[in-house]
C-alpha positions as CSV (number, residue, x, y, z in Angstrom):
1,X,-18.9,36.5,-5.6
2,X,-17.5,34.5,-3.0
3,X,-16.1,31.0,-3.5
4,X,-16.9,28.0,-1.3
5,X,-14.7,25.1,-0.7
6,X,-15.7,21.7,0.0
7,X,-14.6,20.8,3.7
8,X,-14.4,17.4,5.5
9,X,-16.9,17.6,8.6
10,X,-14.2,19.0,11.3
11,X,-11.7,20.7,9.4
12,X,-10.9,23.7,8.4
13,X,-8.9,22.8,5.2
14,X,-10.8,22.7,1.6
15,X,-10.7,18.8,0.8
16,X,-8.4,19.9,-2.0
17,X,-5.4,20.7,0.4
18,X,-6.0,17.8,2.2
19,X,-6.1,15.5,-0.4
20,X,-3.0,16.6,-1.9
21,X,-0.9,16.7,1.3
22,X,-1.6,12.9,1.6
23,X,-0.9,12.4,-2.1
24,X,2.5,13.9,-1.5
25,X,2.8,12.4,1.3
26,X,2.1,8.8,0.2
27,X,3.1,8.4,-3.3
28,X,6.7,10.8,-3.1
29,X,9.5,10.0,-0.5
30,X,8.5,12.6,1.3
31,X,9.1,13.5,5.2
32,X,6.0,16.0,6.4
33,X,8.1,18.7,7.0
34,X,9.0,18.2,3.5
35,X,5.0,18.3,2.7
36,X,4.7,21.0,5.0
37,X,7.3,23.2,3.2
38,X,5.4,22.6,-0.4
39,X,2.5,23.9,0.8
40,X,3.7,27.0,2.6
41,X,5.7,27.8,-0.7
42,X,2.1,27.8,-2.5
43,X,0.7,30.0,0.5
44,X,-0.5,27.4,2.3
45,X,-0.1,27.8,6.0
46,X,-0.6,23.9,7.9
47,X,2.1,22.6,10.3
48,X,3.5,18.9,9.8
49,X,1.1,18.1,12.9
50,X,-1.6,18.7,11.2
51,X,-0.6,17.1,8.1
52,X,0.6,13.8,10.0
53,X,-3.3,14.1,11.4
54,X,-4.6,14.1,7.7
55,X,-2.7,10.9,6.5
56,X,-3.6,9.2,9.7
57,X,-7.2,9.8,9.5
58,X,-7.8,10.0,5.5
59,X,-5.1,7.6,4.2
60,X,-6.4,4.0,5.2
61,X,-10.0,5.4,3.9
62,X,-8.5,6.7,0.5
63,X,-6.9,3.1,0.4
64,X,-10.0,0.9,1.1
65,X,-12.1,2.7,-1.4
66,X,-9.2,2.9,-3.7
67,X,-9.0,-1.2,-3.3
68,X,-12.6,-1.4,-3.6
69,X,-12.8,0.4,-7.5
70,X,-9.4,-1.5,-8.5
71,X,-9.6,-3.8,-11.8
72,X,-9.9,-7.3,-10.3
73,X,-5.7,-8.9,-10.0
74,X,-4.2,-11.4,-11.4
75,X,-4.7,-15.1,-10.5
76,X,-1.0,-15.7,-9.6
77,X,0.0,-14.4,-5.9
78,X,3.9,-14.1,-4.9
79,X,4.4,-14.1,-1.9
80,X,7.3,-12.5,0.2
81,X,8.2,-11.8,3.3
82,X,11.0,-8.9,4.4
83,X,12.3,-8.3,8.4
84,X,11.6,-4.6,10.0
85,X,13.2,-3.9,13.2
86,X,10.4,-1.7,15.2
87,X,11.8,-0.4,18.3
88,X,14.8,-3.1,18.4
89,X,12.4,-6.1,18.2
90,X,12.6,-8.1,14.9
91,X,9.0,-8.3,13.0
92,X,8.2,-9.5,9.3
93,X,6.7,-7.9,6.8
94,X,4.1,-10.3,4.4
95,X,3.4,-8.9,1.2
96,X,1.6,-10.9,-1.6
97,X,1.6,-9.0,-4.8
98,X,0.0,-10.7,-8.3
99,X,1.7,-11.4,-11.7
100,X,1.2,-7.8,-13.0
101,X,3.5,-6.6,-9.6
102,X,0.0,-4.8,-7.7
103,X,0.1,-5.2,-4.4
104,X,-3.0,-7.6,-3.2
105,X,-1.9,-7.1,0.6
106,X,0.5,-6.6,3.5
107,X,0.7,-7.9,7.3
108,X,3.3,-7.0,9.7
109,X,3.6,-10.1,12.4
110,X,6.5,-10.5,14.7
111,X,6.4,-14.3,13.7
112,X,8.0,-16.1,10.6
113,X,6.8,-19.3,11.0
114,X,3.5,-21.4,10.2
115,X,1.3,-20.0,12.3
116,X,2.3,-16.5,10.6
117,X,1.7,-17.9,7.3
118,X,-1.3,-19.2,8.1
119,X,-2.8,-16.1,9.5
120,X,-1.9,-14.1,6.3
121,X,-3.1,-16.9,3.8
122,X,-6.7,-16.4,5.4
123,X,-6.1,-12.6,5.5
124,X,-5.9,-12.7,1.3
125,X,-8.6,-14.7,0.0
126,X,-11.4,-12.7,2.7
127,X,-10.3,-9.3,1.6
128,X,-10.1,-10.2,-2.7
129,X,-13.0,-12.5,-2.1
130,X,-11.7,-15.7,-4.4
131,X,-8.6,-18.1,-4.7
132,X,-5.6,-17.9,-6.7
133,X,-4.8,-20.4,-9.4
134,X,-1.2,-20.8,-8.6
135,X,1.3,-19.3,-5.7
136,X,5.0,-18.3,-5.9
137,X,6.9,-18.3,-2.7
138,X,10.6,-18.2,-1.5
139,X,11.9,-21.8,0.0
140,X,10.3,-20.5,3.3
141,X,8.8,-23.9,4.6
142,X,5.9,-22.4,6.4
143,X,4.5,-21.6,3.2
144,X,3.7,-25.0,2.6
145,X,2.2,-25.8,5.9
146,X,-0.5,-22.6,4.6
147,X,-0.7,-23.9,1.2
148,X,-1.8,-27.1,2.5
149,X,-4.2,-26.6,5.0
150,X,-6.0,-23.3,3.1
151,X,-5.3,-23.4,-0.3
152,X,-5.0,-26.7,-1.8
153,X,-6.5,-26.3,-4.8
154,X,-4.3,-23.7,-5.7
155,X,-0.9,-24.6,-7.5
156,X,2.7,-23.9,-5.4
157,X,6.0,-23.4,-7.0
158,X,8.8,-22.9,-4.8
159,X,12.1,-20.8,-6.7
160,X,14.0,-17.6,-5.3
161,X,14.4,-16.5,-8.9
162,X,10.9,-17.1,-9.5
163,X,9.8,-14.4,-6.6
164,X,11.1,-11.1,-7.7
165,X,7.9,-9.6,-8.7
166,X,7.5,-9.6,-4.6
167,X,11.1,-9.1,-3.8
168,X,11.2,-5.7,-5.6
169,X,7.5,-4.5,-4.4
170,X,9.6,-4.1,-0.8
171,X,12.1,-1.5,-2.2
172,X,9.6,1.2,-1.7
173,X,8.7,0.2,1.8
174,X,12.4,0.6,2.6
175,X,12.9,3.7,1.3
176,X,10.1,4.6,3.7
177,X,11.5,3.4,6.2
178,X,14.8,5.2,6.4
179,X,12.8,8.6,5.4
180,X,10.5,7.6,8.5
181,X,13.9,6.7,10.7
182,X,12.2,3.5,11.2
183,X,8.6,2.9,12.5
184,X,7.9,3.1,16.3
185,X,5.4,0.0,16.2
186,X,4.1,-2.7,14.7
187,X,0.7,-0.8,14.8
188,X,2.0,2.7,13.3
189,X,3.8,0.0,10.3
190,X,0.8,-1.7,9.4
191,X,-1.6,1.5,9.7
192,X,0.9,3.0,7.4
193,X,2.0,0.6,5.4
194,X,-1.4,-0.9,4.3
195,X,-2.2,2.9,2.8
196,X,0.9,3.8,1.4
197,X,1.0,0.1,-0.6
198,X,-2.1,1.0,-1.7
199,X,-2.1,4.8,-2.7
200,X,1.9,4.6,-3.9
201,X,1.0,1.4,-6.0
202,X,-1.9,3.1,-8.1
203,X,0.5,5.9,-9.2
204,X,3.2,3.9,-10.1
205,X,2.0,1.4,-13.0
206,X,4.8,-1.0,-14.1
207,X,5.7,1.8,-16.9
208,X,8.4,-0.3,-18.9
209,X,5.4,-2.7,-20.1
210,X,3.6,0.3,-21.4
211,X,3.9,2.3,-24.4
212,X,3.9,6.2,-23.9
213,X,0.2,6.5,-24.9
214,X,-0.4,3.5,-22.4
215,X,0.5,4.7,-19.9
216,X,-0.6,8.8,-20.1
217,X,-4.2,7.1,-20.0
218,X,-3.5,4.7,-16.9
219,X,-1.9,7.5,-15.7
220,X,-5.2,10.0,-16.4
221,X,-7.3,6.8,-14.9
222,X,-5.7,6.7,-11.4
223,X,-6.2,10.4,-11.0
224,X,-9.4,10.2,-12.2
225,X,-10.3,7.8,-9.1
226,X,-8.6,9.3,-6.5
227,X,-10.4,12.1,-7.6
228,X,-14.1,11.2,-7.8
229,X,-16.3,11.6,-5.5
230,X,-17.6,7.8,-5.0
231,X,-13.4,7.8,-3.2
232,X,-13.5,10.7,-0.7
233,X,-14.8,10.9,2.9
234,X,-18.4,10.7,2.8
């Protein structure tokens, strides 16, 4: 009897291998030779080429349709923003994560002022399709410029102590970047970025506010979605 694997249209791979080569990849500080050297020691033979191909093309789609099934966030956005140095140029990394510490979304501009703010303040409400009820931001001024031409309504409190819900979500995207030896474009950091926020995030529940039991079954719940079928490449 002869096995057959399920295949993306266009490569050779099972969907299995792929899959778990951009888990690894995403969710583990992991370079791809790295990747590349776990599979060959389970007899899988796939250079780092090809695996760099995989979580180009596969990552942002796993993300989206990841995004798409999450439970809806919290009402409370922090916002934060963190400096990346691409190719000796200074950019800024946006990142708005909710009360619970899940990321919501990232933009890497090489602005820090209003116009910046402004562009990632209508970036948030089109992709989660409603409004916060309150926002938490740094003393960054060009936060209130946003907050008062798009979102109004919502309530502002301004404290650095306040903000370390979106402070610490950048400690992952740092040890990224010195695995990655920095990134090589503002394009290549948000292509990456905006998966690995995405994919890293749903493995890594905030486990101190969980008992044991809690957190097996969130646990069993995100691989239960990155498994299913309604998340792969149609």
């Amino acid at each position: 009897m002869t096995l057959e694997f399920l295949t993306y249209p266009g490569y050779r791979f099972p969907t299995e291998i792929i899959d778990h080569a951009v888990w690894l990849y995403h969710v583990f500080s992991l370079s791809l030779r790295d990747v590349e050297l776990i599979l060959a020691e389970r007899g899988i033979t796939a250079t780092y080429e090809s695996i760099r191909q995989w979580c180009h093309r596969f990552g942002a789609e796993f993300a989206r349709k990841l995004r798409r099934r999450r439970p809806k966030p919290g009402d409370t956005w922090h916002l934060d923003e963190v400096y990346l140095r691409i190719n000796g140029a200074l950019h800024y990394l946006w990142r708005a994560v909710d009360q619970r510490g899940v990321v919501l979304d990232i933009l890497v501009q090489d602005r820090r002022n209003a116009t910046a703010a402004k562009r990632f303040f209508k970036r948030l409400p089109a992709g989660l399709k409603y409004k916060p009820r309150k926002i938490v931001t740094d003393g960054l001024r060009s936060y209130g410029v946003a907050h008062r031409d798009l979102l109004p309504d919502a309530r502002h409190r301004t404290s650095r102590y306040l903000n370390n819900r979106a402070e610490n979500s950048h400690q992952p995207t740092r040890r990224r970047e010195r695995q990655m030896q920095r990134f090589k474009s503002s394009e290549q950091a948000q292509h990456f970025l905006s998966s690995h926020a995405m994919i890293y995030g749903h493995f890594r529940p905030r486990r101190h506010l969980m008992s044991a039991d809690q957190y097996r079954r969130t646990r069993a719940r995100a691989f239960q979605r990155f498994r299913c079928k309604d998340c792969r490449w149609p």
